[in-house]
N, CA and C atoms as a LAMMPS dump frame, in Angstrom:
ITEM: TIMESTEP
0
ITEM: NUMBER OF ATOMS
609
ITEM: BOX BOUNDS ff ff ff
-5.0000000000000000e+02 5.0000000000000000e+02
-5.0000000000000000e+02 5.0000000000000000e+02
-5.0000000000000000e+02 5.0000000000000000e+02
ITEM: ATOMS id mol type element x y z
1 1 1 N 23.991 24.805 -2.591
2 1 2 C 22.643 25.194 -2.157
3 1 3 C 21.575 24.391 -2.924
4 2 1 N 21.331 24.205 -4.376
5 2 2 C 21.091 23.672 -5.167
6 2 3 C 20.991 21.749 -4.798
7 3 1 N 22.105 21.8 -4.439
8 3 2 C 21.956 20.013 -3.912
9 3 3 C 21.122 19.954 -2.949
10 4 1 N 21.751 20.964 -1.54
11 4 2 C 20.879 20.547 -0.525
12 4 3 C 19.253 20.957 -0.75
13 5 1 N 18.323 21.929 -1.489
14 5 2 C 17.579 21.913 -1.629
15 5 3 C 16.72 20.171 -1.953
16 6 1 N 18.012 19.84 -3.328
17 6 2 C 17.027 19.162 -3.718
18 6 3 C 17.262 17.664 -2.934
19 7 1 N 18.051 17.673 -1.88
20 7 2 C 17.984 16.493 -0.955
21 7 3 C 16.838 16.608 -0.181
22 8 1 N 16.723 17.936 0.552
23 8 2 C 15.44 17.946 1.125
24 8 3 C 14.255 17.228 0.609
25 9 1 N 13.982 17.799 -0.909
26 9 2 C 13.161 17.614 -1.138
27 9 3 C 12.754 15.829 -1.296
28 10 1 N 13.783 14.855 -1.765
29 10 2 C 14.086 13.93 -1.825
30 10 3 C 13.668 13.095 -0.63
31 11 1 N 14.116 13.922 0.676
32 11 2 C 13.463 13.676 1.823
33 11 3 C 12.226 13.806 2.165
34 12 1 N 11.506 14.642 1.582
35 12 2 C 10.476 15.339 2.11
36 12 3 C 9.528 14.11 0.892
37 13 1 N 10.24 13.582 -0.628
38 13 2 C 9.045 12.542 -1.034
39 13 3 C 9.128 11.551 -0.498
40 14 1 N 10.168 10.736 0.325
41 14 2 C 10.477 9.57 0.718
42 14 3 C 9.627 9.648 1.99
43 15 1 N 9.435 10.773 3.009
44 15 2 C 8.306 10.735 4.196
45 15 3 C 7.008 10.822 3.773
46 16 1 N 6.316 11.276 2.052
47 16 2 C 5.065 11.266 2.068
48 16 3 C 4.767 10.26 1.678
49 17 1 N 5.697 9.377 0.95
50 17 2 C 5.361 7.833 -0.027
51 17 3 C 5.23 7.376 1.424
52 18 1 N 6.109 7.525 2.102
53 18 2 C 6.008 6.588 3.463
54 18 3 C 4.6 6.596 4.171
55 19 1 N 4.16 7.412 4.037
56 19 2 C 2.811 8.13 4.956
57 19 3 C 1.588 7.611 3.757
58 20 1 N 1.785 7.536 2.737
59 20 2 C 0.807 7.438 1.773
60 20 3 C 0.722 5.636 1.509
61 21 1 N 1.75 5.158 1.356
62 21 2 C 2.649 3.281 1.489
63 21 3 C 1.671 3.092 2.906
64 22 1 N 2.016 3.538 4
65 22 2 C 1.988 3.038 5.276
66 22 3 C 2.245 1.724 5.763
67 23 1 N 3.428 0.745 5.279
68 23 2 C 3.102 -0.051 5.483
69 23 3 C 2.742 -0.688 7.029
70 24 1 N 2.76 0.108 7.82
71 24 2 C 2.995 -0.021 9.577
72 24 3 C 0.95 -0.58 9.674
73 25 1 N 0.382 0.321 9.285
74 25 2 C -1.202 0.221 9.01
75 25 3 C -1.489 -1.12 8.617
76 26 1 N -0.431 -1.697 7.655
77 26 2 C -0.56 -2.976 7.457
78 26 3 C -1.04 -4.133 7.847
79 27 1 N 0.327 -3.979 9.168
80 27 2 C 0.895 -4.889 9.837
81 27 3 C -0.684 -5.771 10.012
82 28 1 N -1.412 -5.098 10.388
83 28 2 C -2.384 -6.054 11.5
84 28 3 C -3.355 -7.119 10.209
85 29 1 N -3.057 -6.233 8.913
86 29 2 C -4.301 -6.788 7.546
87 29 3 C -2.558 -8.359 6.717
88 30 1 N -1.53 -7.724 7.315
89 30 2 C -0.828 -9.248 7.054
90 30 3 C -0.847 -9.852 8.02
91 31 1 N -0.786 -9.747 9.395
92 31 2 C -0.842 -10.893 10.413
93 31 3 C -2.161 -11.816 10.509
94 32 1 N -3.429 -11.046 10.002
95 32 2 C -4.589 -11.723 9.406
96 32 3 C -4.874 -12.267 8.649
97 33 1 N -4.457 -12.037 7.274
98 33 2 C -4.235 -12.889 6.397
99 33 3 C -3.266 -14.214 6.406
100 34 1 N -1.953 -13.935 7.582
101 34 2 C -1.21 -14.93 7.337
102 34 3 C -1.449 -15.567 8.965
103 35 1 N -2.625 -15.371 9.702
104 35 2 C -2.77 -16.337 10.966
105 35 3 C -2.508 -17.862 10.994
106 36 1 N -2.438 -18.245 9.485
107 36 2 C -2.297 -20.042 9.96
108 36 3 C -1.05 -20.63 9.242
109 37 1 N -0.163 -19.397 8.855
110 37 2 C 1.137 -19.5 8.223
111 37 3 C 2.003 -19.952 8.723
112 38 1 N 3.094 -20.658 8.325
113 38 2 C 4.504 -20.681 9.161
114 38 3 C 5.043 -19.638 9.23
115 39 1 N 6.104 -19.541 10.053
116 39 2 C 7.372 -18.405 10.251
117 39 3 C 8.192 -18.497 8.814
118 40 1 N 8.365 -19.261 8.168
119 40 2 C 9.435 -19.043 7.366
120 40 3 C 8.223 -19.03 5.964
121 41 1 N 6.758 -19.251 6.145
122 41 2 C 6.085 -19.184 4.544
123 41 3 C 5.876 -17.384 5.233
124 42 1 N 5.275 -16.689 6.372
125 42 2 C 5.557 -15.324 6.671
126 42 3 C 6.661 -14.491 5.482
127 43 1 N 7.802 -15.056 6
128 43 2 C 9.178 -14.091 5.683
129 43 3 C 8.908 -14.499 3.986
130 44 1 N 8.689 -15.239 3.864
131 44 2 C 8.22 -15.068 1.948
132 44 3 C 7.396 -14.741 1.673
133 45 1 N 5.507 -14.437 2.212
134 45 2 C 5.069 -13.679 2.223
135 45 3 C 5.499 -11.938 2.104
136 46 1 N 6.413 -11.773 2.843
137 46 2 C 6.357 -10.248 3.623
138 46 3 C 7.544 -9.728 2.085
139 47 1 N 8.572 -10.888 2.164
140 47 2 C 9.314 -10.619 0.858
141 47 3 C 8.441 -9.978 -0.719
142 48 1 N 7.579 -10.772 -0.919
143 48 2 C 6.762 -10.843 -2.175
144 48 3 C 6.271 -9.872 -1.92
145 49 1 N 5.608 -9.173 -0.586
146 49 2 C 4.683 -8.003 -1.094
147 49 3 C 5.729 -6.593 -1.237
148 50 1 N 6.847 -6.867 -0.458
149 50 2 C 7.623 -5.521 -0.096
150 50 3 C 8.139 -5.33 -2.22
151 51 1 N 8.256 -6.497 -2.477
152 51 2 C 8.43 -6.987 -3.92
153 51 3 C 7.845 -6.377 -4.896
154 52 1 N 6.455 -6.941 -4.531
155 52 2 C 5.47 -6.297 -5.793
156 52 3 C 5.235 -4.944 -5.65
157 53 1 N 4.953 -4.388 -3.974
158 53 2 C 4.768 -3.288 -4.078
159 53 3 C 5.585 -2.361 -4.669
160 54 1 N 6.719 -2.833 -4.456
161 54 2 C 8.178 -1.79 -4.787
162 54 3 C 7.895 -1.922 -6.619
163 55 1 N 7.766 -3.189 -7.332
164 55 2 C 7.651 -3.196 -8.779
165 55 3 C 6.365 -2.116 -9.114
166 56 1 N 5.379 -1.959 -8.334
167 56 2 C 4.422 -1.584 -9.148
168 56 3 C 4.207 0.251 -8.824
169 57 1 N 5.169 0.506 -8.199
170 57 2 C 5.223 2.031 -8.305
171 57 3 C 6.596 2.258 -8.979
172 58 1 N 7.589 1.312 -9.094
173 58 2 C 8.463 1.771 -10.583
174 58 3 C 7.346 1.665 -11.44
175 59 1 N 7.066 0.611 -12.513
176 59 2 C 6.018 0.644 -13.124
177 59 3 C 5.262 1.722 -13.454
178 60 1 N 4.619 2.421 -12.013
179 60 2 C 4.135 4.111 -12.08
180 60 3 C 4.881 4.831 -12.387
181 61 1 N 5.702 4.747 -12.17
182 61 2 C 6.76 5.864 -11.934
183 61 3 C 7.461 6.143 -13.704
184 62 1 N 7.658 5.117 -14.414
185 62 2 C 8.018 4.892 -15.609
186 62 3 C 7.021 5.423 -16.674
187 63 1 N 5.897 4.249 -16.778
188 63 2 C 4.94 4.245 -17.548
189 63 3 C 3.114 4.842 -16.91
190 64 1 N 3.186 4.723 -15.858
191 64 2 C 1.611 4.442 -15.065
192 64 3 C 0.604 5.586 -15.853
193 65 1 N 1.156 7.026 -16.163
194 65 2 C 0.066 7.65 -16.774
195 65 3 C -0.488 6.925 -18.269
196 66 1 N 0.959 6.649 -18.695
197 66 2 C 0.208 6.153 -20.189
198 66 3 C -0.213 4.94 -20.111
199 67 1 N -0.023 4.149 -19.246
200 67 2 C -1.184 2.459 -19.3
201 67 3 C -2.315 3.34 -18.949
202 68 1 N -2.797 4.214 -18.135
203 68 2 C -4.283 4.869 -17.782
204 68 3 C -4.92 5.578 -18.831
205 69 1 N -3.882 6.394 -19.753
206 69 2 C -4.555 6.759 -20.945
207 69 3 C -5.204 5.891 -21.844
208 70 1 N -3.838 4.605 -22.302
209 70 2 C -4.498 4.026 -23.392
210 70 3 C -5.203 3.262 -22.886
211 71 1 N -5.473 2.515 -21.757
212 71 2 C -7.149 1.97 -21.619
213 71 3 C -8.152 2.462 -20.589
214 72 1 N -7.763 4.362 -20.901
215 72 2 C -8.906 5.21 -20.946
216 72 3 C -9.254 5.101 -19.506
217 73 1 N -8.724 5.093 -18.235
218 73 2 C -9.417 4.64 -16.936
219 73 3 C -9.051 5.794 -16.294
220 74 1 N -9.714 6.543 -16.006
221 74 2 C -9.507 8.024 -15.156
222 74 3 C -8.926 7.427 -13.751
223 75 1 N -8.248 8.754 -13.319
224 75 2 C -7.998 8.447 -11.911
225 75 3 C -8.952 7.944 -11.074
226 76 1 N -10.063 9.118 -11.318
227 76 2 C -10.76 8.809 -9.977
228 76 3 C -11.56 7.512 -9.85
229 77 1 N -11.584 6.821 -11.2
230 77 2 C -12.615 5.621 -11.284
231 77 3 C -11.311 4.454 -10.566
232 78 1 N -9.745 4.84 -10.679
233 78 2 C -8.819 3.76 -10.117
234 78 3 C -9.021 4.023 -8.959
235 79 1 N -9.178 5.004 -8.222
236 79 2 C -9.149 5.381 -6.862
237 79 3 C -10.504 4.587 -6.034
238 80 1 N -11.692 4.745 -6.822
239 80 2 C -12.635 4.577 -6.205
240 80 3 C -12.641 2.835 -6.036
241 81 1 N -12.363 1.826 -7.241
242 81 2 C -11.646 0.511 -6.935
243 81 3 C -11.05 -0.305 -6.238
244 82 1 N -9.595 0.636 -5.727
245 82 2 C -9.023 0.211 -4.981
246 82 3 C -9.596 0.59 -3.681
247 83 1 N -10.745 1.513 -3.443
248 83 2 C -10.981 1.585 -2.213
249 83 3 C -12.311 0.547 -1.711
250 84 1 N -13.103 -0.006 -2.98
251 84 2 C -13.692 -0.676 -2.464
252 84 3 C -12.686 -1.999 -2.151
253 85 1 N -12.062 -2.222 -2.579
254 85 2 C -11.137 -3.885 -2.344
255 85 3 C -10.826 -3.263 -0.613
256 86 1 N -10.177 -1.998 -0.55
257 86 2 C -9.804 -1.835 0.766
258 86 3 C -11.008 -1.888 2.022
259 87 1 N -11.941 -1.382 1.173
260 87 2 C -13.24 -1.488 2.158
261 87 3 C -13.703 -2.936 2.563
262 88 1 N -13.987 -3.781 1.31
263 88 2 C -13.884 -5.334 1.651
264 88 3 C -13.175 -5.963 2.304
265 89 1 N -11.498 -5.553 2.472
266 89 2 C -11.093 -6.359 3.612
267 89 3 C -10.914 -5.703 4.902
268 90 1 N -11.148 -4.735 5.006
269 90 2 C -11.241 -3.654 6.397
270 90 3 C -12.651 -4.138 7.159
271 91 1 N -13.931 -4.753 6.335
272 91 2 C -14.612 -5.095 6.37
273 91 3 C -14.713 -6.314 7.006
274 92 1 N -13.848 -7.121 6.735
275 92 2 C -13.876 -8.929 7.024
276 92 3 C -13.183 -8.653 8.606
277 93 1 N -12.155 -7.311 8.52
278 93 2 C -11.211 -7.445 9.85
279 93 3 C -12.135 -6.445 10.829
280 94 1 N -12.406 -5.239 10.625
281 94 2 C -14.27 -5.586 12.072
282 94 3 C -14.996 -6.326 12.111
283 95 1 N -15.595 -7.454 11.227
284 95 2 C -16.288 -8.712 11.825
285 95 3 C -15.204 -9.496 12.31
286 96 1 N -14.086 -9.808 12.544
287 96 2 C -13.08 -10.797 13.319
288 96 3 C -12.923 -11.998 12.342
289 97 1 N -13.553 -11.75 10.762
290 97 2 C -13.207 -12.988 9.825
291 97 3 C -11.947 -13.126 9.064
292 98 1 N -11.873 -14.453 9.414
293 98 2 C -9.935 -15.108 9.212
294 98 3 C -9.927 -15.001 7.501
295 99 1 N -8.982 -14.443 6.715
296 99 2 C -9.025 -14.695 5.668
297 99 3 C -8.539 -16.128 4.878
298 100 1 N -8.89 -16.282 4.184
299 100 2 C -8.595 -18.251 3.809
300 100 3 C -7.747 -18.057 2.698
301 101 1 N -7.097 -17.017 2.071
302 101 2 C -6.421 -16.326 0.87
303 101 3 C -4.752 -17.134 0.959
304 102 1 N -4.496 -17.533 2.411
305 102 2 C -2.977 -17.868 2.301
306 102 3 C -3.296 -19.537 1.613
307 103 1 N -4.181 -20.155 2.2
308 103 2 C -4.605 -21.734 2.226
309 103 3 C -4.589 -21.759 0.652
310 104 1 N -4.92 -20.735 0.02
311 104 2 C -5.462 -21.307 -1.847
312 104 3 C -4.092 -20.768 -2.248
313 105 1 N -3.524 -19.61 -1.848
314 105 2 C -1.887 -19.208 -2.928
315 105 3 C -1.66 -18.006 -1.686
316 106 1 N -0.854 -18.28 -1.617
317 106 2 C -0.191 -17.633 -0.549
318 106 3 C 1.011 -16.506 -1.345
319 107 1 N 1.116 -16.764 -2.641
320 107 2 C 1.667 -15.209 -3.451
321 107 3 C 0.715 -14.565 -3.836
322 108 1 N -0.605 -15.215 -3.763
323 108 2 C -1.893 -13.743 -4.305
324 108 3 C -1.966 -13.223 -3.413
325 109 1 N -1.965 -13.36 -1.97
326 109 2 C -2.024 -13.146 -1.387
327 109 3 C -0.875 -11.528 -0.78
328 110 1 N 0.307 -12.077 -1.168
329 110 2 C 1.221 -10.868 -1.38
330 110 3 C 0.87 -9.956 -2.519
331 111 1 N 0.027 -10.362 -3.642
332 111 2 C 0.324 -9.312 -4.324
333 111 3 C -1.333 -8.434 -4.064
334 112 1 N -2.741 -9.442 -3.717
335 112 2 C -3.575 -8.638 -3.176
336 112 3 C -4.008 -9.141 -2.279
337 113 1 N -4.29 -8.518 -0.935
338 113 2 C -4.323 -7.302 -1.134
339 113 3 C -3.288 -6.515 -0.602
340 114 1 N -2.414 -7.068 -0.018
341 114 2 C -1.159 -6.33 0.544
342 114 3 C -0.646 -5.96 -0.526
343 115 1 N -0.173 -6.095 -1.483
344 115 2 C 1.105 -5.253 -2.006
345 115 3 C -0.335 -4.32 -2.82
346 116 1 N -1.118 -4.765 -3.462
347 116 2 C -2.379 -3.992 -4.138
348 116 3 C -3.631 -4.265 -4.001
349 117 1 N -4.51 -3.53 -3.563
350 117 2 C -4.194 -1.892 -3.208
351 117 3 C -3.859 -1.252 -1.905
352 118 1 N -3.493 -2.153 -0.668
353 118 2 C -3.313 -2.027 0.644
354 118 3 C -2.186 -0.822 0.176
355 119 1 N -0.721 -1.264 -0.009
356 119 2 C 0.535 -0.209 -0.002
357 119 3 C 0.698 0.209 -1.281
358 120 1 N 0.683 -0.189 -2.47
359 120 2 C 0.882 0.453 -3.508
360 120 3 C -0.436 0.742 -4.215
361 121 1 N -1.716 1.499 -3.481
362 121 2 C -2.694 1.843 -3.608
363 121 3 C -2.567 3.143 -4.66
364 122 1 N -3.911 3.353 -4.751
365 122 2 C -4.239 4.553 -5.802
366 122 3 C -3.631 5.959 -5.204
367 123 1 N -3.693 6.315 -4.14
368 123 2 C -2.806 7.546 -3.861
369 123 3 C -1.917 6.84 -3.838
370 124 1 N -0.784 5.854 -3.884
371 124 2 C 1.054 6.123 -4.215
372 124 3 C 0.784 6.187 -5.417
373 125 1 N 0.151 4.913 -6.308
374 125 2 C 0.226 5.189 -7.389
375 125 3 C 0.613 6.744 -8.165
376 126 1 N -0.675 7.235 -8.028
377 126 2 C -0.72 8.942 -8.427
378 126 3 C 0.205 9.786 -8.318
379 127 1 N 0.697 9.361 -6.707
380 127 2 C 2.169 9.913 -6.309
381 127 3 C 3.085 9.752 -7.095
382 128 1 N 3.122 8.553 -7.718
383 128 2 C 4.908 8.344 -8.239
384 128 3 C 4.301 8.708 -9.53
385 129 1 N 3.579 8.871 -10.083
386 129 2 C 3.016 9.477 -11.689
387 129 3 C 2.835 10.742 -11.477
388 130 1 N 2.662 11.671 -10.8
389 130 2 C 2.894 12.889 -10.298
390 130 3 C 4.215 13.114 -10.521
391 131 1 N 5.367 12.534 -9.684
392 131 2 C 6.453 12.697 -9.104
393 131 3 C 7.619 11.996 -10.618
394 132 1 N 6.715 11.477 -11.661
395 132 2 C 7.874 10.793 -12.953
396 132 3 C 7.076 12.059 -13.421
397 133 1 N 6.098 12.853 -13.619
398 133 2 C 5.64 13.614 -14.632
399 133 3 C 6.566 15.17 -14.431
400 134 1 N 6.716 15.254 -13.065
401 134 2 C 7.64 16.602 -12.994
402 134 3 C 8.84 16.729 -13.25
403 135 1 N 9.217 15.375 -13.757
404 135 2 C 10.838 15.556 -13.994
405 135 3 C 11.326 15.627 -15.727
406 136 1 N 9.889 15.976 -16.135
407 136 2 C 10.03 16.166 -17.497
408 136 3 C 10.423 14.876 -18.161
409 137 1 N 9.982 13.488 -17.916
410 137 2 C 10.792 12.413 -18.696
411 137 3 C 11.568 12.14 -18.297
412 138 1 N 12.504 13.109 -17.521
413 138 2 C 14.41 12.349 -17.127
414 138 3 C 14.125 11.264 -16.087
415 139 1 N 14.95 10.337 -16.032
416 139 2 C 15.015 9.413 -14.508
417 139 3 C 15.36 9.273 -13.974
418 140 1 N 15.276 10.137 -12.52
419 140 2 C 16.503 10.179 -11.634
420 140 3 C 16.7 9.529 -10.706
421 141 1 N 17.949 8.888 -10.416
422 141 2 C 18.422 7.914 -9.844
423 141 3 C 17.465 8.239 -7.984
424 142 1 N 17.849 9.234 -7.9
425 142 2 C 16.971 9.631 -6.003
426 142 3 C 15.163 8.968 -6.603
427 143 1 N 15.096 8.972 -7.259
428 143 2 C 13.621 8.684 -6.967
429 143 3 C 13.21 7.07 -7.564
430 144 1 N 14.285 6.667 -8.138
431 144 2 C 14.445 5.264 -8.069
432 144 3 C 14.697 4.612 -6.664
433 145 1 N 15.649 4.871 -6.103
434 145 2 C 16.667 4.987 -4.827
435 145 3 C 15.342 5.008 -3.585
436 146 1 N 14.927 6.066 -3.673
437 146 2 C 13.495 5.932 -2.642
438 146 3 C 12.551 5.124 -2.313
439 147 1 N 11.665 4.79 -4.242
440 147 2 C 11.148 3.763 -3.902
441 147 3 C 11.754 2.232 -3.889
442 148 1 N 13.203 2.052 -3.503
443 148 2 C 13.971 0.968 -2.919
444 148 3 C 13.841 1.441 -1.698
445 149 1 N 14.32 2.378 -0.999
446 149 2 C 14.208 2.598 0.726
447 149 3 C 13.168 1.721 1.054
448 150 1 N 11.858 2.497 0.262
449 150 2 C 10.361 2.613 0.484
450 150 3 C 10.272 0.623 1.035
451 151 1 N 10.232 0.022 -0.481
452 151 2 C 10.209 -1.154 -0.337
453 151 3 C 10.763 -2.113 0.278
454 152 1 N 12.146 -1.921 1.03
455 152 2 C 13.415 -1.918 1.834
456 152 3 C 12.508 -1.888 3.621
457 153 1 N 11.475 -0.619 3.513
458 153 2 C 11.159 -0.481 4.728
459 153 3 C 9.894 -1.37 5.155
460 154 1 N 9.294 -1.652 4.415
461 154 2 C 8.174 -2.178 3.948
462 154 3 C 8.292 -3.729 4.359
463 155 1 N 9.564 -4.356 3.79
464 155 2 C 9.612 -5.779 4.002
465 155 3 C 9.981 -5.74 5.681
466 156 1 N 10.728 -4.697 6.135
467 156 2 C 11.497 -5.39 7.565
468 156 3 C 10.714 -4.814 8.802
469 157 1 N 9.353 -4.017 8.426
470 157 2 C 8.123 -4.139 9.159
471 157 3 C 7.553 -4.75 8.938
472 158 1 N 6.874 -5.471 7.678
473 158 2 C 6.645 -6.799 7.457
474 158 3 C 7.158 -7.355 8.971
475 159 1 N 8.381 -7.725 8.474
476 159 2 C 9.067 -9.211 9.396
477 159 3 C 8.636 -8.403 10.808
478 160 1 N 8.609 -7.671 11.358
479 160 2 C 8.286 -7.109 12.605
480 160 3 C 7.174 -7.552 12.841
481 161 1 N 6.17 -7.771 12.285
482 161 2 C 4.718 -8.421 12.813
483 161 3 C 4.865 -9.362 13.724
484 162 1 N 5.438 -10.057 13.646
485 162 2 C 4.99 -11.666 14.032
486 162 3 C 5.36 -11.174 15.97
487 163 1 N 6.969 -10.404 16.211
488 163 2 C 6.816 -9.573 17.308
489 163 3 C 5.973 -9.258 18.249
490 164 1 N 5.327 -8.278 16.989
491 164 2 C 4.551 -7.139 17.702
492 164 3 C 3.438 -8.725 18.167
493 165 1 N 2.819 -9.426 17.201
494 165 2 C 1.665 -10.749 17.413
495 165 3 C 2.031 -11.041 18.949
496 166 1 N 3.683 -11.41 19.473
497 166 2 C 4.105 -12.211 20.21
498 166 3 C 3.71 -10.774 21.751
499 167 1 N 4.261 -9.979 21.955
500 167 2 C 3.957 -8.964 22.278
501 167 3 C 2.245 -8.591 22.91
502 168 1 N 1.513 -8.774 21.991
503 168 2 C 0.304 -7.964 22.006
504 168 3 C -0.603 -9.503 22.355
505 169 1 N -0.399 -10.706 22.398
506 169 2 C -0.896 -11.911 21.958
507 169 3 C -2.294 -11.803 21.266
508 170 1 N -3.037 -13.301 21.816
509 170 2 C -4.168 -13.198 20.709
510 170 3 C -5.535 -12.324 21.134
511 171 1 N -5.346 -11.9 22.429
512 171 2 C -7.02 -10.815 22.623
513 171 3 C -6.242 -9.171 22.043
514 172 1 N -4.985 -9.519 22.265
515 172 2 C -4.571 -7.787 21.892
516 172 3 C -4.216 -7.216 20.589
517 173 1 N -4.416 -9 19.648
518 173 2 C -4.217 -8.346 18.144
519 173 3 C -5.434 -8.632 17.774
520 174 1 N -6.406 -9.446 18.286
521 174 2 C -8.054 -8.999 18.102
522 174 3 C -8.603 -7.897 18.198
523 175 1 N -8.408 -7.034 19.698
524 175 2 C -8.51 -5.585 19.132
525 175 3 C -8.023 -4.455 17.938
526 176 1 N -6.498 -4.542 17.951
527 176 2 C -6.083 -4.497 17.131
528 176 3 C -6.364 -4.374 15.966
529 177 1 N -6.557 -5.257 15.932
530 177 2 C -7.175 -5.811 14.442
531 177 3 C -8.296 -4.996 13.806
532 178 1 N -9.344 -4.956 14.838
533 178 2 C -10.631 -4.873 14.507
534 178 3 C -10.524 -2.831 14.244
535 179 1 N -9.755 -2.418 15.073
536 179 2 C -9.444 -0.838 15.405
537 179 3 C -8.795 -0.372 13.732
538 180 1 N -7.589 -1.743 13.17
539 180 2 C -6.902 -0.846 12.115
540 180 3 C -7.995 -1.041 11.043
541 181 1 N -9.199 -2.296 10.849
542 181 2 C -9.958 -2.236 10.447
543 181 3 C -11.332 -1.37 10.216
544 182 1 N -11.592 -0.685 11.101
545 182 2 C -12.232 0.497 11.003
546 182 3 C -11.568 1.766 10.506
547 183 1 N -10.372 1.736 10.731
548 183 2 C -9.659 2.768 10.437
549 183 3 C -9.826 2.976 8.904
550 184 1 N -9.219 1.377 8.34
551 184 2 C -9.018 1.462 6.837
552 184 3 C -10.677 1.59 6.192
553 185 1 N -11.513 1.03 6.858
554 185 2 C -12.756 1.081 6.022
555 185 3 C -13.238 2.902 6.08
556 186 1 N -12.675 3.444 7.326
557 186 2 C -12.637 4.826 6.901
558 186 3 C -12.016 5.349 5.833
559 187 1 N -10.844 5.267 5.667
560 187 2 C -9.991 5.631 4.762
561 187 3 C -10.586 5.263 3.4
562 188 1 N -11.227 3.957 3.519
563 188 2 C -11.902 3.687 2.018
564 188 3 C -13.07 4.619 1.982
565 189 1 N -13.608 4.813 2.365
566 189 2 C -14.873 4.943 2.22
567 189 3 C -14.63 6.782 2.479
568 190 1 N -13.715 7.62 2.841
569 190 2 C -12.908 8.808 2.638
570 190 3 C -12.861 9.108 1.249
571 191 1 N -11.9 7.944 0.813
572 191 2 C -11.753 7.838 -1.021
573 191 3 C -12.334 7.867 -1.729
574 192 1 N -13.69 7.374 -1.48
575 192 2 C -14.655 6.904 -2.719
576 192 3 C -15.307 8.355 -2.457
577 193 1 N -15.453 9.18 -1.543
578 193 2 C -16.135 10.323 -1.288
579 193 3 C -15.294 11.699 -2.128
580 194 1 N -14.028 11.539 -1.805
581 194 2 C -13.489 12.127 -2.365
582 194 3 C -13.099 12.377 -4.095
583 195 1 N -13.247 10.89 -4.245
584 195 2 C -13.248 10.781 -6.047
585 195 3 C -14.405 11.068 -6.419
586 196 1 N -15.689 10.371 -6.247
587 196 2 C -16.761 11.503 -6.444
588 196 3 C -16.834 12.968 -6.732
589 197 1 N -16.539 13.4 -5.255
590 197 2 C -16.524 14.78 -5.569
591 197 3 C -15.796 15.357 -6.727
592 198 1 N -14.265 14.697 -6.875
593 198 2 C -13.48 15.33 -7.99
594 198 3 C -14.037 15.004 -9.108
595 199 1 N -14.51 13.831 -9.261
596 199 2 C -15.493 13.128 -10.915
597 199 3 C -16.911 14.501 -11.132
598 200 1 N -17.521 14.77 -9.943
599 200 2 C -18.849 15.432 -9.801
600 200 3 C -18.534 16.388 -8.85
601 201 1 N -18.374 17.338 -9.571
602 201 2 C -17.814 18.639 -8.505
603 201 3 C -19.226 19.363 -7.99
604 202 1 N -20.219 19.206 -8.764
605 202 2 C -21.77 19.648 -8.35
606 202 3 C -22.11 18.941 -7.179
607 203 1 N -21.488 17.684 -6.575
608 203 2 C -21.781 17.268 -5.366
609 203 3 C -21.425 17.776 -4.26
């Protein structure tokens, strides 16, 4: 009884990282960034971010509260950060502007803003520092194991873009585009409202 509880539950963090990750939301902020890419600099793109993202919520998951203690950076001031970076490029993708980020390094590019703060943003972050803080210190292999799924799922929707591109062509990932871009500048601009409030509860 005891196991299956705690498989559920195992299940039940691997669908919220998923929902919180999104990397599907992505898709349209890497096919933009990587519009003048090859097919095979793509699949190393999509590698590197499924990469970093997956490193930087172990990272959380290990250490992430105490790098925030010792240089003193509250949550909500990380939260509100990563949402302006998200707002800036949610921003460039409702005006229809091409990002030029692959042309100068095409691994900064994997690591921002796709792998940070796009998927391994300030809510996973929190999540997997939440989720290492309840286990009292121990490290358990399922929640290592997950965020491998996580990152596992991450790269081979990645590689699904170029598809969906072929699929939808170029007026239907212009909409696209411009739609997941409003979306996310909501979502940013959600965040920064929300950390506020928690920083300034008188608001």
């Amino acid at each position: 009884m005891l196991l299956h509880m705690r498989l559920n539950s195992d299940i039940t963090t691997l669908i919220a990282l998923f929902a919180i990750v999104s990397p599907i939301t992505s898709i349209p902020v890497f096919l933009s960034l990587t519009s003048g890419a090859t097919k095979e600099k793509r699949r190393v793109i999509a590698m590197q971010t499924a990469l970093v993202s997956g490193l930087t919520l172990f990272i959380a998951y290990f250490i992430g509260d105490v790098i925030l203690k010792l240089l003193s950076i509250q949550m909500d001031a990380f939260r509100i950060a990563g949402a302006l970076v998200i707002g800036a490029i949610a921003w460039g993708m409702v005006m229809g502007k091409k990002g030029n980020v692959i042309e100068a390094s095409p691994s900064g590019a994997a690591v921002v803003p796709l792998a940070i703060p796009l998927m391994a943003g300030p809510g996973a972050i929190a999540t997997v520092i939440a989720i290492g803080n309840s286990d009292r210190g121990i490290v358990r292999i399922a929640d290592a194991i997950i965020i491998l799924v996580l990152s596992l799922l991450t790269f081979l929707l990645l590689l699904a873009a170029e598809p969906i591109e072929r699929i939808l062509g170029e007026q239907g990932l212009m909409v696209l585009t411009r739609i997941f871009g409003l979306l996310l500048l909501a979502i940013a601009v959600s965040t920064i409202m929300s950390a506020l409030t928690s920083a300034f509860p008188g608001l």
